[in-house]
VOKE-619068 format. One record per residue (C-alpha): residue number from 0; residue in three letters; z negated, x negated, y negated. Coordinates in steps of 0.2 Angstrom, whole numbers, plus 2048, in hexadecimal, padded with zeros to 3 digits. Each point is the difference from the previous one (the first is absolute). Layout:
% residues N
[NUM; "ALA"; [Z; X; Y]];
...
This chain:
% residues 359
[0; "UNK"; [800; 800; 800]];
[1; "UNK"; [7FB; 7F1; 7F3]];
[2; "UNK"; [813; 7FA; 804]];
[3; "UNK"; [807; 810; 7FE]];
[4; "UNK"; [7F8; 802; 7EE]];
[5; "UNK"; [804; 7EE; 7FD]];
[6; "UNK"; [813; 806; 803]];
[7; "UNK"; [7FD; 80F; 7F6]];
[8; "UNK"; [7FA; 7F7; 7F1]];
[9; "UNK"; [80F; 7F3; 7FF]];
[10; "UNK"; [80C; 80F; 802]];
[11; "UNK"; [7FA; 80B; 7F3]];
[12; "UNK"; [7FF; 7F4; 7F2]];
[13; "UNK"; [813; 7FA; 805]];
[14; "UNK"; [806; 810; 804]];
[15; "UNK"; [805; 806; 7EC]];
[16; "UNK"; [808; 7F1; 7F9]];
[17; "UNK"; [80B; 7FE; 811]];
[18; "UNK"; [805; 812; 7FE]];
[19; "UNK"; [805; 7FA; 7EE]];
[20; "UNK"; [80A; 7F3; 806]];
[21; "UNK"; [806; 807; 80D]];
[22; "UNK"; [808; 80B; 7F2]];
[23; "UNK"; [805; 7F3; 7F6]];
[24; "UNK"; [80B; 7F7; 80D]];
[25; "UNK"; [809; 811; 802]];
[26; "UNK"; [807; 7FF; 7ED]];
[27; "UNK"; [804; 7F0; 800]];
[28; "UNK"; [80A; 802; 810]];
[29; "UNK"; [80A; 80F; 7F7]];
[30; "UNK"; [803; 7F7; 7F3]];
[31; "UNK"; [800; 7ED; 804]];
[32; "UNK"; [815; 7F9; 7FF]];
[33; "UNK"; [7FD; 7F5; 80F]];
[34; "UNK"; [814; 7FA; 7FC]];
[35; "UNK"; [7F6; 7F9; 7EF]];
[36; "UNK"; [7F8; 7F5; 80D]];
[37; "UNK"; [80E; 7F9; 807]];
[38; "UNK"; [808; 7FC; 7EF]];
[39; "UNK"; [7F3; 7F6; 7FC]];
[40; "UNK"; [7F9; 7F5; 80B]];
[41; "UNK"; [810; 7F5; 803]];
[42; "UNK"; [7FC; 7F1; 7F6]];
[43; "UNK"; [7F7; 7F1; 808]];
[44; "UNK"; [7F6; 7FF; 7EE]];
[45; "UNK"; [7EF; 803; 7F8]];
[46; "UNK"; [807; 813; 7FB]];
[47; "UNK"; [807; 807; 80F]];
[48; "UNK"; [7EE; 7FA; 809]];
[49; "UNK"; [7F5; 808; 7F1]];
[50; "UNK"; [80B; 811; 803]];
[51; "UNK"; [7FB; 7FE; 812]];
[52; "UNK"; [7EE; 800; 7FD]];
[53; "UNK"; [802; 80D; 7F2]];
[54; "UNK"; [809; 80B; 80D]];
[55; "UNK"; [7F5; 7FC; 80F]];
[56; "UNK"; [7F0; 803; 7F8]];
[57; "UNK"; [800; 814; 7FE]];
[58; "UNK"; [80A; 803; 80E]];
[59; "UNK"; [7F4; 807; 80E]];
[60; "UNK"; [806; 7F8; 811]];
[61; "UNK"; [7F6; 7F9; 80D]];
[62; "UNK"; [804; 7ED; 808]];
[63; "UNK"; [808; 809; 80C]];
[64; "UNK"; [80C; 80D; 7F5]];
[65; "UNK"; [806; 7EF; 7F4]];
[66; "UNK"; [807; 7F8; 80F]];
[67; "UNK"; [811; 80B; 800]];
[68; "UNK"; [7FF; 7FF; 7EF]];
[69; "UNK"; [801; 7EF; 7FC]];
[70; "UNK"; [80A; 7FE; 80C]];
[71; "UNK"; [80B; 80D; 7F9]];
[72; "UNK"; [7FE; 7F5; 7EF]];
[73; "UNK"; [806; 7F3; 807]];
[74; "UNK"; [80F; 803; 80D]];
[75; "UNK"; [805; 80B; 7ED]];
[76; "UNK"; [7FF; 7F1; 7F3]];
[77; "UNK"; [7EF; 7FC; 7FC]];
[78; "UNK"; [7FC; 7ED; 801]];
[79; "UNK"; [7F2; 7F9; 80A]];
[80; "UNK"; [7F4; 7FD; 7F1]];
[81; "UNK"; [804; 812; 7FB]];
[82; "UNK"; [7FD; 805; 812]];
[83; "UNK"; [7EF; 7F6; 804]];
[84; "UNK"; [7FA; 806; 7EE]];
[85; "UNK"; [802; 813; 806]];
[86; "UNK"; [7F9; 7FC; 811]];
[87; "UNK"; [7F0; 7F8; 7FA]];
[88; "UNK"; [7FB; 80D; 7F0]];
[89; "UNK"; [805; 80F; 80A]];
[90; "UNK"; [7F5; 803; 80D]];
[91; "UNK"; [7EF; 7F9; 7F8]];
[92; "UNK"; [801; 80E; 7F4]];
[93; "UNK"; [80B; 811; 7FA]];
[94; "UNK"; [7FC; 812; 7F7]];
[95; "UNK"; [7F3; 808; 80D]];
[96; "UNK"; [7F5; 7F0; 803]];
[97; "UNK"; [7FF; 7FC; 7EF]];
[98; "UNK"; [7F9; 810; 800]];
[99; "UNK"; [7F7; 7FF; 80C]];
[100; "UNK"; [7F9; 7EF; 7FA]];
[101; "UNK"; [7FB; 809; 7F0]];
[102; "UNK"; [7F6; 80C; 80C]];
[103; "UNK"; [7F6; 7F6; 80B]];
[104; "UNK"; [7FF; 7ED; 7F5]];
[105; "UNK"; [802; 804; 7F0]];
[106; "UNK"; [80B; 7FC; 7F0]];
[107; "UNK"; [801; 7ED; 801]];
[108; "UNK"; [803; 801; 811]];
[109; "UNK"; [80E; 80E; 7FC]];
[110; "UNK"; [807; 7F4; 7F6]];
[111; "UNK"; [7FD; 7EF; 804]];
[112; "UNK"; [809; 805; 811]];
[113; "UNK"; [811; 804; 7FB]];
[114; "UNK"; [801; 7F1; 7F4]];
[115; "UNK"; [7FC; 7F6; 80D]];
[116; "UNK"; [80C; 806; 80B]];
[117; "UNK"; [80E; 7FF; 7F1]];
[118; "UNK"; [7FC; 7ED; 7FE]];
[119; "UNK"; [800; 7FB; 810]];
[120; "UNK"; [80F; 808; 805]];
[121; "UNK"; [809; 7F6; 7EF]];
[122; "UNK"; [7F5; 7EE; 806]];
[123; "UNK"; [80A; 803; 811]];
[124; "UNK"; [810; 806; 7FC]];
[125; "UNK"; [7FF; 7F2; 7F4]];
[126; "UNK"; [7FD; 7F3; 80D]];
[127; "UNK"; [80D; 804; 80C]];
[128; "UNK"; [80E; 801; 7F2]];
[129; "UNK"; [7F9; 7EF; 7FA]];
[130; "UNK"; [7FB; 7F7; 813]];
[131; "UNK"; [80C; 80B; 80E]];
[132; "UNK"; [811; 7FA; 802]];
[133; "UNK"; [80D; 807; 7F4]];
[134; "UNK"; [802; 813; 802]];
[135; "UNK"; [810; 801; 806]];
[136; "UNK"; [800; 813; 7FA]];
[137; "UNK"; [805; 803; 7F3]];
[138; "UNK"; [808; 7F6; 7F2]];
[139; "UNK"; [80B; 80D; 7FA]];
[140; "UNK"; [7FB; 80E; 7F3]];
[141; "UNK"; [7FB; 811; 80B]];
[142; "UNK"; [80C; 809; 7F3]];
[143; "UNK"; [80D; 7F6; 808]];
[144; "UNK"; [805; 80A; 80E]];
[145; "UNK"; [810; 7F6; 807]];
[146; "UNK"; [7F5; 7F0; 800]];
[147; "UNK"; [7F3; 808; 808]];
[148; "UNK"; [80A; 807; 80F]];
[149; "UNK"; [803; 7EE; 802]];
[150; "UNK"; [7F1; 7FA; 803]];
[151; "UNK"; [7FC; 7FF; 812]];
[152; "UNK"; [7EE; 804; 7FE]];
[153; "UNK"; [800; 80F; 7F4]];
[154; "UNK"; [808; 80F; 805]];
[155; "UNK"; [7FD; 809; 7EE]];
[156; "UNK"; [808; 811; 802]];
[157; "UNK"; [808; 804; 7ED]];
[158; "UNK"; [802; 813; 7FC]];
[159; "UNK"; [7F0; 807; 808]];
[160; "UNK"; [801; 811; 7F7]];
[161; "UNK"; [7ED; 805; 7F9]];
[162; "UNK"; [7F7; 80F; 80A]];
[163; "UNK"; [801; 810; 7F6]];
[164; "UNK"; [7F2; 80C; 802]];
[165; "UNK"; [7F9; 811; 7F8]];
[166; "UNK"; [7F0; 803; 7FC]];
[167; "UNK"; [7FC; 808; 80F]];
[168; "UNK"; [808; 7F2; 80E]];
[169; "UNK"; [7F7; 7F3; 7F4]];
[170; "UNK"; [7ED; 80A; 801]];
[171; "UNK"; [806; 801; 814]];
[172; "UNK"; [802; 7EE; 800]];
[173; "UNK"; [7F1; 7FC; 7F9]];
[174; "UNK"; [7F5; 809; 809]];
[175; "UNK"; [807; 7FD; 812]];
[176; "UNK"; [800; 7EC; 7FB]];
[177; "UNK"; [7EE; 7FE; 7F9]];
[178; "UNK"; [7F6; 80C; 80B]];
[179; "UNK"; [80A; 7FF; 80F]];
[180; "UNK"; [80C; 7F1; 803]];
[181; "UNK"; [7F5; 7F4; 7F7]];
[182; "UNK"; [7F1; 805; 804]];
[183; "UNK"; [808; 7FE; 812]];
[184; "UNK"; [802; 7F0; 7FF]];
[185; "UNK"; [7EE; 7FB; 7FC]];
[186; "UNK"; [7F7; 80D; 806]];
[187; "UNK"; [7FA; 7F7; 811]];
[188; "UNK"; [7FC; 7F0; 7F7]];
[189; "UNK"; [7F6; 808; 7F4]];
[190; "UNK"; [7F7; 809; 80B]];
[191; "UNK"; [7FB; 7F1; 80A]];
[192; "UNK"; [7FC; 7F9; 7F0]];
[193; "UNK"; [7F3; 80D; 7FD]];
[194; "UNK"; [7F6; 7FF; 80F]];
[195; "UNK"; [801; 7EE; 800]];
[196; "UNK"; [7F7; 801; 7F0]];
[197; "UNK"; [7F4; 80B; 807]];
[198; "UNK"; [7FD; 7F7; 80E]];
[199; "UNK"; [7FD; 7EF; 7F6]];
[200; "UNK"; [7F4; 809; 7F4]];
[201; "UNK"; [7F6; 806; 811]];
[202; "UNK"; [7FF; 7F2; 80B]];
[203; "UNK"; [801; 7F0; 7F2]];
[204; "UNK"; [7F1; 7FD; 7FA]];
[205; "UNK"; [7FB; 801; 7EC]];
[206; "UNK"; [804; 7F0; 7F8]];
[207; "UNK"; [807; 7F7; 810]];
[208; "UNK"; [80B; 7F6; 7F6]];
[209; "UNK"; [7F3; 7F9; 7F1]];
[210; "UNK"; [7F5; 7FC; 811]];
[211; "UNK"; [80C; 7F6; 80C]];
[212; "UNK"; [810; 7FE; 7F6]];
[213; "UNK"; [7F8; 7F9; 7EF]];
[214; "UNK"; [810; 7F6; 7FE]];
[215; "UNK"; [80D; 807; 7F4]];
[216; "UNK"; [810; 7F6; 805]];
[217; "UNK"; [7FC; 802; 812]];
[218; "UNK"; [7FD; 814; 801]];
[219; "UNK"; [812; 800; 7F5]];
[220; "UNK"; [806; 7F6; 80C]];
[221; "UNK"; [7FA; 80D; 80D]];
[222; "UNK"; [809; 80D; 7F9]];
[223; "UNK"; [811; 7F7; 801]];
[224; "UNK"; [7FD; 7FC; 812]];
[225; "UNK"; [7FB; 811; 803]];
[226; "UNK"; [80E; 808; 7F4]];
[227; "UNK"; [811; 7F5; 804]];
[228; "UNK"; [801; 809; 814]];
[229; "UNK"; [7F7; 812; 7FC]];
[230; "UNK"; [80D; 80D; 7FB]];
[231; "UNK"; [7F6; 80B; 7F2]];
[232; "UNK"; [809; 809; 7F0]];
[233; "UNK"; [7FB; 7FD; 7EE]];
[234; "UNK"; [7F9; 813; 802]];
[235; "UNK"; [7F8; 7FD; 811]];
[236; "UNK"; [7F8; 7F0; 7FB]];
[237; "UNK"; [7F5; 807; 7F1]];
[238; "UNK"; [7F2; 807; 80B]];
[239; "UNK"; [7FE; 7F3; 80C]];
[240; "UNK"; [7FF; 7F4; 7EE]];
[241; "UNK"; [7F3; 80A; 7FA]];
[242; "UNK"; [7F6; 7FF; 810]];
[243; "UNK"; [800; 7EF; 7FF]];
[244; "UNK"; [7FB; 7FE; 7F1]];
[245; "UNK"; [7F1; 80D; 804]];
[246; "UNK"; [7F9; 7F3; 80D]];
[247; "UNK"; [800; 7F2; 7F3]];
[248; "UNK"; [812; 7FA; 7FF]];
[249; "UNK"; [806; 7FA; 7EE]];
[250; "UNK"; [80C; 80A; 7F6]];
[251; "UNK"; [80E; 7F0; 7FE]];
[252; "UNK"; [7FE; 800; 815]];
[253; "UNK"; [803; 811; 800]];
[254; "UNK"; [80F; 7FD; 7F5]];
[255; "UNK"; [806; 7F2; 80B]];
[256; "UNK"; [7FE; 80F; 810]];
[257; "UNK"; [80B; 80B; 7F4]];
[258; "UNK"; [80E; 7F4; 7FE]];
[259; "UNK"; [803; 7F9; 811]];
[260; "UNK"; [7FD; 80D; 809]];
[261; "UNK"; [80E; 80D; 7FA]];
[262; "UNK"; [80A; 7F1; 7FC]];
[263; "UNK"; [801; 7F8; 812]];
[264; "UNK"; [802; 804; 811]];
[265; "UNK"; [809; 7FA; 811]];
[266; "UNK"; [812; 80D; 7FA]];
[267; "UNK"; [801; 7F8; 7EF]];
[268; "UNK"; [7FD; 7EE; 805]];
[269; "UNK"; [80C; 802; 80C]];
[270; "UNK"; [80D; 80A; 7F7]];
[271; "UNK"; [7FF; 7F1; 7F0]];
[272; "UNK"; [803; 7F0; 80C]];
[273; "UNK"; [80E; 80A; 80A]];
[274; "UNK"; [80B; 807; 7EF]];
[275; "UNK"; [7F9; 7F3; 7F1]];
[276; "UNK"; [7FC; 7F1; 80E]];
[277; "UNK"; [7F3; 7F3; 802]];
[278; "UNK"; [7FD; 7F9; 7ED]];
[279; "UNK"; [800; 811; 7F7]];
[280; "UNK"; [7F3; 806; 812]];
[281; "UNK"; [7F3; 7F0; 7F9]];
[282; "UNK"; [800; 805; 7EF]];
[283; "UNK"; [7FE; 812; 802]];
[284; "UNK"; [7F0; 7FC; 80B]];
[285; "UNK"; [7FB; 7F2; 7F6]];
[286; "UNK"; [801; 80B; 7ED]];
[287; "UNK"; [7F7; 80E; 806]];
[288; "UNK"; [7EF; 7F6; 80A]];
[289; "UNK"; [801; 7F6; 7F1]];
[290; "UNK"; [801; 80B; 7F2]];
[291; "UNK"; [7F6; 80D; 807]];
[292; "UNK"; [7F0; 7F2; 7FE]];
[293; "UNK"; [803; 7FC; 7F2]];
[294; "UNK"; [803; 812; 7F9]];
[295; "UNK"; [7F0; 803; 809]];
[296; "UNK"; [7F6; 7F3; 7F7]];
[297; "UNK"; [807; 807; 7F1]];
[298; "UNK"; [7FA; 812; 803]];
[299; "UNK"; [7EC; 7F9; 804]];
[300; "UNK"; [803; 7F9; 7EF]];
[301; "UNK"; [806; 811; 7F9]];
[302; "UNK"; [7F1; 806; 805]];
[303; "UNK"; [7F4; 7F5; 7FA]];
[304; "UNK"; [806; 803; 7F0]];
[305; "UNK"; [801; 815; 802]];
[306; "UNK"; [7EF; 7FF; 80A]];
[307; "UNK"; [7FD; 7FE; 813]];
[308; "UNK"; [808; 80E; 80C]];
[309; "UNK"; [7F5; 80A; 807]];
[310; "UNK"; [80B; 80D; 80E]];
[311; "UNK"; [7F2; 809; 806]];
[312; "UNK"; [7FC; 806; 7EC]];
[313; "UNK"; [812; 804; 7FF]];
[314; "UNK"; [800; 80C; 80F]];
[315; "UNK"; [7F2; 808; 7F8]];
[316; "UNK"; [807; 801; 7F1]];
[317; "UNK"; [810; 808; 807]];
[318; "UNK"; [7F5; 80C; 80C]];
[319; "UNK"; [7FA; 807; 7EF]];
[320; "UNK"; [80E; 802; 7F8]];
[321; "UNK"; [808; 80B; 811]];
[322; "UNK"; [806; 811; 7FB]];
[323; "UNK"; [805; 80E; 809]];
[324; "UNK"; [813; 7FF; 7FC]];
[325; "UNK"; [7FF; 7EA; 807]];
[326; "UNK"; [7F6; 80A; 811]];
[327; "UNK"; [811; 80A; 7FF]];
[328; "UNK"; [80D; 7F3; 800]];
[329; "UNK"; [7F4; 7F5; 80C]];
[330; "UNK"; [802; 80F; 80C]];
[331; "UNK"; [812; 802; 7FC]];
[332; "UNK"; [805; 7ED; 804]];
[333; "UNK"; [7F3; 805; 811]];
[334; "UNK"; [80D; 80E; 805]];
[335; "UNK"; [80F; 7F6; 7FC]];
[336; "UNK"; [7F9; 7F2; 80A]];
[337; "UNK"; [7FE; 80A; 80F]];
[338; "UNK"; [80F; 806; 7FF]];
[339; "UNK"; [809; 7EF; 7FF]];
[340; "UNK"; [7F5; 7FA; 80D]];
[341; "UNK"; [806; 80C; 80A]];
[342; "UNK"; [812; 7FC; 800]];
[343; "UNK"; [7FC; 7EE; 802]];
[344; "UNK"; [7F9; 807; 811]];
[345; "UNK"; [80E; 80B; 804]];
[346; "UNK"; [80C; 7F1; 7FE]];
[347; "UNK"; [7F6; 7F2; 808]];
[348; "UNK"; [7FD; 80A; 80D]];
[349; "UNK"; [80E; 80C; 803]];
[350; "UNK"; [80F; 7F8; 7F7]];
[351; "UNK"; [80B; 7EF; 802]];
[352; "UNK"; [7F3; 7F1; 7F6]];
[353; "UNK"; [807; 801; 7EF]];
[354; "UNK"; [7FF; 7F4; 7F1]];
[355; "UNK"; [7F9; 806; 7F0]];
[356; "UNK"; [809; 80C; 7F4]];
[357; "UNK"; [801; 7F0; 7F4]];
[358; "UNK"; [80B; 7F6; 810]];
């Protein structure tokens, strides 16, 4: 029962802002150009990288949705800093974490995340322009079509008419996308992500890690180890954050967890050293365990200056704030969790395996 209510807790203080977010995704995905992307990102220079994170940053998809779109970058035009720059600010953060961030951890951490994510996705996209070997893609302008087709490793496709909807097919749109496909494709993870957070709150004890793990560098370091191999979205990675940081862990270790682990797993490790090759597969690695330190460091700073984080006060904090209409949406996202659970189920279990809807 205590793990139950630990569950409860994180879910209930999450639940809004990820309803929020949820629904903030669904506009942007009406409305987002995505050809803007791909006429963009061509250049192996400091803009086209810096458009990359500009881009990644909101966009709400998981490590595992950014494969087939980078990938999708890429094969279309977009050089490997421009592609590596979008892989790494993409998945550590997007519209419903950042809400939900705001929820759980508070304004700085609402914010600091995000920036983060934008700066280390330029540091490495930077890096492999500047260290990789010359991008062989492109060198031509994207506006130049006939060069373009040339170019054995692009295959831009010039005269992509633009979607035309009404008002009605648009609100349609939205809604299947942010409460049904998307949420589909985080649902399980975020879930697990829940209870895990419920669980660590139970069985950890109170300020396990200011006992054993007094060491700053090493518990980061932890983190990484921890982080790199665990498959966890920006979303699903918030609650098992904040139960860390209840049992004593540092907010810039915390940080470090929220970087690494929605930024890294065995699929996009594997999917950077088989399409941008060894030396762009090192940096990508190498950027984000090193940033993520020292963006870490930089946070504890943050708050010695704002005053020390306290997560438990926050929680109460947000417990007295709870409304009727946040117990509403909480118990709306419930229902539409279930039911996306339940076709995860029905297709596990009584359909051919799939990939997700972002594959």
């Amino acid at each position: 029962m205590l793990i139950i209510k630990e569950i409860q807790v994180v879910y209930f203080q999450m639940a809004p802002y990820l309803l929020f977010g949820l629904s903030v995704a669904g506009v942007l995905h009406v409305f987002f150009d995505r050809n803007f992307i791909l006429r963009h990102l061509g250049k192996s220079d400091l803009a086209s990288v810096v458009k990359a994170a500009i881009l990644g940053v909101p966009i709400p998809l998981c490590s595992c949705g950014v494969i087939p779109t980078a990938v999708s970058l890429r094969k279309n035009g977009a050089s490997k800093g421009a592609t590596v720059s979008f892989l790494i600010s993409t998945p550590q953060t997007g519209v419903d974490s950042v809400a939900a961030t705001y929820g759980m951890m508070g304004p700085v951490f609402a914010i600091f995340r995000p920036l983060a994510a934008f700066l280390m996705g330029v540091v490495g996209g930077v890096f492999v322009n500047g260290l990789a070997k010359k991008d062989v893609c492109c060198d031509h302008e994207k506006s130049d079509v006939e060069a373009a087709s040339n170019c054995k490793s692009c295959k831009v496709e010039a005269g992509i008419k633009k979607e035309t909807l009404s008002f009605t097919q648009k609100l349609r749109k939205f809604v299947y996308y942010a409460y049904f496909e998307f949420l589909d494709d985080i649902s399980v993870n975020l879930v697990v992500g829940v209870v895990l957070a419920g669980l660590i709150a139970f069985v950890v004890p109170v300020d396990f890690f200011e006992t054993y793990i007094k060491n700053e560098f090493l518990s980061m370091i932890i983190m990484i180890v921890a982080g790199i191999p665990l498959y966890i979205c920006a979303t699903a990675s918030i609650p098992v954050a904040v139960a860390l940081m209840m049992k004593g862990l540092s907010p810039g270790a915390a940080f470090v967890f929220l970087a690494v682990g929605p930024a890294t797993n065995a699929a996009t490790m594997t999917m950077i050293f088989k399409e941008l090759g060894r030396h762009v597969f090192i940096i990508y690695i190498s950027v984000i365990a090193v940033l993520s330190i020292v963006a870490g460091y930089a946070l504890n700073y943050v708050f010695s200056l704002v005053g020390k984080y306290d997560v438990i006060a926050m929680l109460h904090v947000h417990d007295s704030e709870s409304s009727i209409w946040m117990l509403g949406l909480s118990w709306i996202l419930l229902v539409l969790l279930i039911i996306s659970l339940g076709k995860q189920i029905k297709n596990r279990f009584f359909k051919k395996k799939g990939c997700c809807h972002a594959c």
